[in-house]
N, C-alpha and C positions, 0 to 999 in steps of 0.2 A: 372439856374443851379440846384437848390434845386427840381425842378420838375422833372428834367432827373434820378437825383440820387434816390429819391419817386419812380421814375418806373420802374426804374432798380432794386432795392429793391421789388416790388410788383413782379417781374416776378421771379425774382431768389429766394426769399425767399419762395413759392410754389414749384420751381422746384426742388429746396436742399431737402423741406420736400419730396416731392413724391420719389427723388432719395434713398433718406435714407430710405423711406417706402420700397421702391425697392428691395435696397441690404440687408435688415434686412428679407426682404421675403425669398428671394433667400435664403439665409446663412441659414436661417432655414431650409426649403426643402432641400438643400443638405445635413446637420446635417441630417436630418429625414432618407433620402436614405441612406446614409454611416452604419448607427446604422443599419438600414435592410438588407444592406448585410454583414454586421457583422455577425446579430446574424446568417442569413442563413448561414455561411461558420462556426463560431462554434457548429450549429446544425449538419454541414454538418460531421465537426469532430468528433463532439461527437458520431453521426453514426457510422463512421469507428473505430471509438477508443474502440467501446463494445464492440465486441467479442474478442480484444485485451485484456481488461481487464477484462474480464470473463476467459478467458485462464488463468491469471494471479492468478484471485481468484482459482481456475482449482488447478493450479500448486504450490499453498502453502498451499493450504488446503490438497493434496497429501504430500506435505514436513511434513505439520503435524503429520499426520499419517504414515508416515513413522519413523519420529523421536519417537513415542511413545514408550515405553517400550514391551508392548503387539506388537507389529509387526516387530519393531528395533532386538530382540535376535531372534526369529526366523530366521528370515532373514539369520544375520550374525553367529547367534551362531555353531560352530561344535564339537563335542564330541571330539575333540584335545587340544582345546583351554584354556589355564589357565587362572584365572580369571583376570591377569594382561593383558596377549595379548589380552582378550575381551575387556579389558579397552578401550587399545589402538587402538582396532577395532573399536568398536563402536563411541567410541569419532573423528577417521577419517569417517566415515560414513557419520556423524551428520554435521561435518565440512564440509564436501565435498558436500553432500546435499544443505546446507548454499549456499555456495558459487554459486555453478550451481545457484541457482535462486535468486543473489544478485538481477539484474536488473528489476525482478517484484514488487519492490518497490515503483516505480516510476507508478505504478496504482493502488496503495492504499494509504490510509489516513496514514498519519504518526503516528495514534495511532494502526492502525492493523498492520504496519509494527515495532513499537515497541513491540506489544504482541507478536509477532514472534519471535523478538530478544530474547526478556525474557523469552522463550519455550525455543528456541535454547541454552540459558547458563542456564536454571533451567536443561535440560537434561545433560549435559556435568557435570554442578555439581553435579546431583544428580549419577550417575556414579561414578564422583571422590572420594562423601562419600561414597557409600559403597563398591567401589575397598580400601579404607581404613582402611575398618573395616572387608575384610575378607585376609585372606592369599594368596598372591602373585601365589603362584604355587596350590594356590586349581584348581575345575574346572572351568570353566567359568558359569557352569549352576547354581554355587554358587553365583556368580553374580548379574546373569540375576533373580534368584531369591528375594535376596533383592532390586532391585533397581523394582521391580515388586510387591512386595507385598508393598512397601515404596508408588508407585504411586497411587497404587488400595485405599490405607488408607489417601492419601493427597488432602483434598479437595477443596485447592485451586490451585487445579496441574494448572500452566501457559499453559501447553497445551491445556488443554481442556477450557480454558481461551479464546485462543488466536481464538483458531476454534469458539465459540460464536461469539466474535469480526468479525473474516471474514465474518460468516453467517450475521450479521447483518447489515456488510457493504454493502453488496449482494444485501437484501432486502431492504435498502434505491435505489437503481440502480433499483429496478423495482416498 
C-alpha cells in the first residue's frame, strides 16, 4: 500500500509543479500582452486627443487676450457709452467669454485652468474698482482708461499670469 501511495505521490508531485510552472507562465504572458495593448490604445488616444487639446490651449489663450483691458475696450467700447453701461458691457463680455469656453478645461491641468479662473474674476474686479471710483454717467473712455493704466502698472496682472501658465503647459506636450 505504502508503495502505490510513494508512486502516486512521485508522479503527481512533478506534475502539480510543472502545472503551476505552466499557469504562472501563461498568466504572466497574458499580463505582459494586455499592458501592450493598453498602452497602444492610450498611445492611440493620446494621438487623437492633441489636436483637441491644442485647439483647446488655441481657444484660452484667445479668451485671454480677449479679456485683457488693451483689446476688451476696443472691442466693446462706443463713444455712447457711460462708464457704468461699459461696466456692465464689459463685465457681460468677459462672462459670456467664460462660459462659451467652460468645457476646454477638461484639456488642461487643473492649475492652468485655475489661472484662468483667477484672470477671468481679477478682470471683472478690476472693472468693478474703477467703475467705483469714477462717476456713473461719465464716459466709458473714463473707464477703460483707468482700468488700462491700473493693468499697464500691475505687475502681477493674473492675466499675463495665466497666458505663462498655458505657454508652459504647451511646451511640456511637445
Amino acid at each position: 500500500m505504502e508503495g502505490i501511495i510513494g508512486d502516486i505521490l512521485k508522479i503527481t508531485i512533478p506534475a502539480a509543479l510543472v502545472l503551476t510552472a505552466m499557469y504562472l507562465a501563461t498568466k504572466s504572458f497574458i499580463a505582459r500582452e494586455l499592458d501592450k495593448k493598453e498602452l497602444k490604445i492610450k498611445a492611440n488616444n493620446a494621438e487623437a486627443a492633441l489636436p483637441i487639446r491644442l485647439q483647446a490651449f488655441e481657444r484660452m489663450t484667445l479668451f485671454l487676450e480677449r479679456i485683457s483691458p488693451d483689446n476688451l475696450f476696443p472691442r466693446i467700447n462706443r463713444n455712447d457709452l457711460t462708464a457704468d453701461e461699459l461696466r456692465y458691457v464689459a463685465i457681460n463680455e468677459i462672462s459670456n467669454e467664460y462660459q462659451h469656453n467652460l468645457a476646454q478645461q477638461i484639456y488642461m491641468s487643473d492649475d492652468s485652468w485655475q489661472q484662468i479662473k483667477n484672470a477671468k474674476e481679477f478682470m471683472i474686479s478690476s472693472i468693478n474698482d474703477a467703475a467705483s471710483r469714477c462717476d456713473k454717467n461719465a464716459p466709458g473712455l473714463e473707464l477703460a482708461k483707468i482700468v488700462l493704466n491700473e493693468s499697464m502698472q500691475d505687475e502681477s496682472n493674473p492675466v499675463i499670469s495665466a497666458m505663462i501658465t498655458l505657454k508652459n503647459e504647451i511646451r511640456k506636450i511637445f
